[in-house]
VEXMI-136964 format. One record per residue (C-alpha): residue in one letter; z, y, x. Coordinates in steps of 0.001 Angstrom, whole numbers, padded with zeros to 6 digits, always signed. Each point is the difference from the previous one (the first is absolute). Last residue first. Layout:
<pts>
AZYX/...
</pts>
This chain:
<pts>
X+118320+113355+115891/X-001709-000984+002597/X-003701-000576-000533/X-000229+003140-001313/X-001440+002191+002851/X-000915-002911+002257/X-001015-002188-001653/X-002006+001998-002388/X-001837+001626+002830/X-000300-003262+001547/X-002173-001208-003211/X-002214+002578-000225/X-000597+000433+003524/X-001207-003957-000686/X-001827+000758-002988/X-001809+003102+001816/X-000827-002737+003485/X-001500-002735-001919/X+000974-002314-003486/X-003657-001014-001675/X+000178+001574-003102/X-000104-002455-003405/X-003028-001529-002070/X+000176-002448-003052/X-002684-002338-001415/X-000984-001693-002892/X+002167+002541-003089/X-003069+000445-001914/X+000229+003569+000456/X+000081-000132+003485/X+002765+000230+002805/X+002191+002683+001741/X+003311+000552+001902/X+001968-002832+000506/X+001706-000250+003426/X-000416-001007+003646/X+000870-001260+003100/X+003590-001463-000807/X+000861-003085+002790/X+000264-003248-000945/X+001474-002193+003107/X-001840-002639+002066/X-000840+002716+002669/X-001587+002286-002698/X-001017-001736-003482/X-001281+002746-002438/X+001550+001503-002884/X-000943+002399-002558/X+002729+001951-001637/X-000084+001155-003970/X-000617+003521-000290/X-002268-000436-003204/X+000640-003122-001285/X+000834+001524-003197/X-003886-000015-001148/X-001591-002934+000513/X+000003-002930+001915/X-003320-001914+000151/X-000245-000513+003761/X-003043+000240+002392/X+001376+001547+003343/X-001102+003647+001282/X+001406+001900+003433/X-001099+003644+000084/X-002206+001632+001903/X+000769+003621+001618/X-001630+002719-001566/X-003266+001782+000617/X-002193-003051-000773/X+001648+000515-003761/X+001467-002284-002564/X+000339-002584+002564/X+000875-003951+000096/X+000458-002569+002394/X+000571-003210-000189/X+003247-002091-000424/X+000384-003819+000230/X+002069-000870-003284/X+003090-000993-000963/X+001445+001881-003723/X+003366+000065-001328/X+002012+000095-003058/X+003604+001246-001606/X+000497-000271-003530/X+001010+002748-002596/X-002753+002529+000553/X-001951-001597-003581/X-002755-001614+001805/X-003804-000649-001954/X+000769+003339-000428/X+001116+003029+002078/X+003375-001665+001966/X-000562-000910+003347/X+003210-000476+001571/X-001070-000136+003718/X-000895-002344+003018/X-003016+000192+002618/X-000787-002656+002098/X-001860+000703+003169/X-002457-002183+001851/X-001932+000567+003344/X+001908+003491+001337/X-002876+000314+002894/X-003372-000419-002008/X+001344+002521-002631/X+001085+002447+002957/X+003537+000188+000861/X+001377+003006-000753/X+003196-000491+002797/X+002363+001515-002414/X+001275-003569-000915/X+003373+000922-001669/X+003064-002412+000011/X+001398-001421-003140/X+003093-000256-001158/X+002695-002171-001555/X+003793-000831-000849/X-000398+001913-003098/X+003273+001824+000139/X+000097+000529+004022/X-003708+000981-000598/X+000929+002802-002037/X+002481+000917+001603/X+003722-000519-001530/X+001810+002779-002177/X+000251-000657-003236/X-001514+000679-003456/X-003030+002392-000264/X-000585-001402+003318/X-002059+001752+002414/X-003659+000838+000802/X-002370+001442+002666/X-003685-000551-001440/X-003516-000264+002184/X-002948+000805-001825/X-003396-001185+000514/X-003741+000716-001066/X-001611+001505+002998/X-003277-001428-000007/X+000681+001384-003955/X+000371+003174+000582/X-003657+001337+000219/X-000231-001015-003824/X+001871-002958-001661/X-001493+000734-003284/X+002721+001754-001589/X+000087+002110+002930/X+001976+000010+003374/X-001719+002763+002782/X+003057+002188+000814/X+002886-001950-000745/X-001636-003247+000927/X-001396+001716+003353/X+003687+001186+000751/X+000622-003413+000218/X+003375-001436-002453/X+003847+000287+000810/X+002759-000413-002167/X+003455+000952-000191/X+003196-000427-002365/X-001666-003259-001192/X+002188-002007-002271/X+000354-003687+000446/X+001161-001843-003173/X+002119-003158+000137/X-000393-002610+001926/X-000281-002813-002363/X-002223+002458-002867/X-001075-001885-002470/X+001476-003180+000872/X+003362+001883+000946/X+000196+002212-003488/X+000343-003694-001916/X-002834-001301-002211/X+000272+000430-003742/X-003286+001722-001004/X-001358-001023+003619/X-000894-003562-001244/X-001906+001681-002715/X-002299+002015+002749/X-000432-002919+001802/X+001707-001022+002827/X-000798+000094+004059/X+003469-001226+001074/X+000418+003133+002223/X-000693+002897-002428/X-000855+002343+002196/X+000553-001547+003960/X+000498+003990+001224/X+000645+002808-002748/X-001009+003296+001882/X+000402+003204-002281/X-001668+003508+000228/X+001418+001986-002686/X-002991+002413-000074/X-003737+000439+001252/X-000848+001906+002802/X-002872+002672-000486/X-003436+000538-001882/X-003562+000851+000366/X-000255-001340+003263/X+001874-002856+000261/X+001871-000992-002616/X+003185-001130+002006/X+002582-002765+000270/X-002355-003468-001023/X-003004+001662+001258/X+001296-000060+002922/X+000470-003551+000204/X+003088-001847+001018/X+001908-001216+003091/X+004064+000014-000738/X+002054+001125+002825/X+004038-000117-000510/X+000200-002292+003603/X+003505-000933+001233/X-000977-003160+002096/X-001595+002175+002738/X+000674+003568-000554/X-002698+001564+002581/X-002660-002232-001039/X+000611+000138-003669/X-001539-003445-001444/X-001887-000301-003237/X+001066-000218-003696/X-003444-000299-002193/X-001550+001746-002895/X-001373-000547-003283/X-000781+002895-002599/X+001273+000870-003403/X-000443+002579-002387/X+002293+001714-002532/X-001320+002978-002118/X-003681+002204+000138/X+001494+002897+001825/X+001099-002945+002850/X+003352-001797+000287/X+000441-002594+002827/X+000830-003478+000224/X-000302-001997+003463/X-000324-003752-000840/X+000979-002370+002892/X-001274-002086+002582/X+002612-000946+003527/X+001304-002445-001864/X-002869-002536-000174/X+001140-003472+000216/X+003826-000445-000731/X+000158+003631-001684/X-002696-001019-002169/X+001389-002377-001924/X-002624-001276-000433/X-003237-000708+001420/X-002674+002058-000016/X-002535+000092-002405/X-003657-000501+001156/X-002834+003181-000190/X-003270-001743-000175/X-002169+001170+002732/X-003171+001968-001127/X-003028-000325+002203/X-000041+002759+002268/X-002632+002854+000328/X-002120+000197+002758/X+001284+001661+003436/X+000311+004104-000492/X-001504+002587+002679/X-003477-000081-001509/X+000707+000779-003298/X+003247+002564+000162/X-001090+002116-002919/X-000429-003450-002619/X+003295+000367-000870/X-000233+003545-001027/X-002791-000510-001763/X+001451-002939-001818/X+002452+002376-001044/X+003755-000496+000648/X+002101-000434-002519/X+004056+000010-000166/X+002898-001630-001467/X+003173+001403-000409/X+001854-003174-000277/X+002399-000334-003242/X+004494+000400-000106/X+000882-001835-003281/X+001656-002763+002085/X+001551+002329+002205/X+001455+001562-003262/X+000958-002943-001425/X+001832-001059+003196/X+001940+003436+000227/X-001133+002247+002900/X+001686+003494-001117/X+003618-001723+000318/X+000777+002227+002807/X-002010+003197+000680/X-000687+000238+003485/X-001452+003081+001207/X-003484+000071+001241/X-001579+003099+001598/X-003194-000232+002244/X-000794+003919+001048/X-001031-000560+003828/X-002727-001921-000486/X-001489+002751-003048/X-000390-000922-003095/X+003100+001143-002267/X-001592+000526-003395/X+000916+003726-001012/X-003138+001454-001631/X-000509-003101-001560/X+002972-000616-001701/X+000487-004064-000195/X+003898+000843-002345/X+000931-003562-000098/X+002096+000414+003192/X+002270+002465-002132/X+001558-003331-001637/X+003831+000583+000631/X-000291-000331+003453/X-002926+002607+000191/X+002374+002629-002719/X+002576-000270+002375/X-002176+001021+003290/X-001095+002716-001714/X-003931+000500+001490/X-001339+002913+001697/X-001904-001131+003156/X+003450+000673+002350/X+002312-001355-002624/X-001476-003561+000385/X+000385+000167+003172/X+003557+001663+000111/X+001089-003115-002857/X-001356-001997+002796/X+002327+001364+003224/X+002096+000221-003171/X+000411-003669-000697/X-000543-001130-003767/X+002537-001246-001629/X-000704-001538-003448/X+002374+000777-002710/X-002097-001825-002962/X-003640+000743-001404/X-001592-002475+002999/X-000101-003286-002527/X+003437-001733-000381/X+000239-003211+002592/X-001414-003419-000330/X-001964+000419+003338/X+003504+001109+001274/X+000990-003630-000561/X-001686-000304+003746/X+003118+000545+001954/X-001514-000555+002980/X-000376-002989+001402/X+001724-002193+003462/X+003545-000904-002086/X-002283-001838-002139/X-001253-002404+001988/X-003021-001977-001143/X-002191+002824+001260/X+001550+000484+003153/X-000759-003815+001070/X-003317-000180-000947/X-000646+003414+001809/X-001548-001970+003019/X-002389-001876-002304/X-001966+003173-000565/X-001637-000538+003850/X-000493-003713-000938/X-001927+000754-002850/X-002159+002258+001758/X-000775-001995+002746/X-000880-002723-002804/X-002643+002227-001920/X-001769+001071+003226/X+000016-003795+001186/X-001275-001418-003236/X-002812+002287+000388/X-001686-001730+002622/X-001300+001830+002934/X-003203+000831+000458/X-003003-000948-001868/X-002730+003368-000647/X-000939+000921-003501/X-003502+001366-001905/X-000081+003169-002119/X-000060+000431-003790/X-001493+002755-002300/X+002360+002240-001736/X+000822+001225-003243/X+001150+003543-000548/X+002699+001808+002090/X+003481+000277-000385/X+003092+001973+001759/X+002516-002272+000080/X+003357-000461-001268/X+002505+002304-001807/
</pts>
């Protein structure tokens, strides 16, 4: 699940600063600190689970969630062995405080990640056009370039986050960033709301999965017929057992971004569905979080990175995007939003955008929205709510 769309859009002029060589090699060299945990063993997971069973076997699931689940009227045996498929309307868990997702081992297979599709999204031309007057000219589209491979020597941090929605697997993009009060042990994944919860009209999605540097050598979909569990997956898979997203993309998120969308972000607590390491520990990477919301003028360039995987992309190769943001509104009533031209489309959605902070890339952003013809794409500008947001999580889950 990507972006919200609009129609086509005109194009807007650029400002010089900063060459993006230097976003794209701070980033590199922050991944290149896991080199040395990724090419040891002993320092995964045990990431054969990915060629596990499906969820129908004995799966445990703990009773503080089992009491959860219990509490809204669903069998906690019959959701392990395939309950979760039952999207019942009347009893779609929405609320913040209702997020329930047990780990069902196996359930993330390769094919099925690769069959998993982005929940695209339109937004009217109307609806773009609502914020005239607040939002800079449109960008001229930036070709989205691969990035390197293997990914876990220049861009571990990214990932794929998996999800099931009423309408099957999707897939999102998402990023591991620092925990300020568990330095070094972080399990915090950034993401996009939209990418755990329907917004308005609907409620958290299901078996929530992190799957950081997906598949690392960047191969093609007939390379992957007989590739080994650890370039699919070479950390293994990174279940959330809690997420956070705004209270405005709960209440305000619609299929066409909506009063949500300025607010567009999701921040995941994970753990091994294998092991016992952090997150970061595994990885050997993480980002920090720019909560600053710098103005367009003030952040200069940004790079944003994601598996986009609506077509001419097929969600199995990592890219990026450097451009100088502007700003972009769908309203004058709600906070602007940062805007780059890119042409990544839908599965990018959630995928971190980074700026260049005191010589180190810093996450200040995310994918949220972009047109129709797949030019441009717009994410929330990171201020005070992301930032309680954030702590909140820290603090409350950060530990265990």
């Amino acid at each position: 699940m990507r972006s919200t769309r609009t129609s086509a859009a005109p194009r807007r002029g650029r400002r010089s600063v900063l060459a993006a060589t230097g976003l794209v090699a701070a980033l590199a060299l922050t991944a290149t600190a896991c080199d040395s945990s990724a090419d040891s063993a002993s320092d995964k997971p045990d990431v054969t689970t990915s060629q596990a069973a499906d969820g129908g076997g004995k799966v445990q699931i703990p009773a503080e969630l089992a009491g959860k689940l219990k509490e809204h009227g669903i069998d906690a045996d019959r959701w392990k062995d395939g309950g979760w498929k039952d999207w019942d309307k009347d009893k779609w868990l929405s609320d913040a405080k209702d997020f329930v997702n047990p780990v069902i081992e196996g359930l993330w297979k390769p094919d099925r990640m690769q069959s998993a599709k982005e929940a695209d999204k339109t937004v009217t031309t109307k609806d773009a056009s609502a914020g005239q007057g607040v939002s800079d000219p449109d960008p001229a589209p930036v070709r989205a370039q691969a990035e390197k491979t293997p990914y876990h020597r220049n861009a571990a941090p990214v990932g794929k986050v998996f999800f099931d929605s009423p309408d099957g697997p999707a897939v999102c993009s998402g990023t591991v960033v620092k925990d300020v009060n568990h330095p070094g042990k972080s399990n915090l994944v950034w993401t996009a709301g939209h990418c755990v919860h329907a917004g308005g009209s609907g409620g958290w999605y299901r078996n929530i999965t992190f799957v950081p540097a997906y598949n690392d050598y960047g191969k093609s979909e007939a390379e992957l017929t007989n590739a080994n569990p650890t370039e699919i997956a070479p950390y293994g898979n990174w279940w959330a057992d809690w997420a956070s997203t705004s209270n405005q993309w709960i209440q305000g998120g619609s299929e066409t971004g909506g009063e949500g969308a300025a607010y567009d972000y999701a921040v995941l607590h994970v753990k091994p569905e294998r092991g016992s390491k952090s997150l970061e520990e595994t990885v050997g990477a993480a980002l920090d979080v720019d909560f600053s919301a710098p103005s367009a003028a003030e952040a200069r360039k940004m790079g944003a990175w994601g598996y986009p995987a609506a077509p001419p992309y097929n969600g199995l190769k990592m890219f990026k995007c450097v451009d100088i943001p502007g700003r972009f509104s769908l309203s004058p009533t709600l906070p602007t939003m940062h805007r780059i031209g890119c042409t990544m489309t839908g599965g990018s959605s959630g995928g971190g955008w980074f700026r260049v902070r005191n010589g180190k890339s810093v996450l200040v952003s995310n994918t949220s929205i972009g047109p129709a013809d797949n030019s441009w794409l717009a994410g929330p500008r990171l201020g005070r709510d992301a930032e309680t947001l954030y702590q909140n999580m820290s603090k409350t889950y950060g530990g265990r």
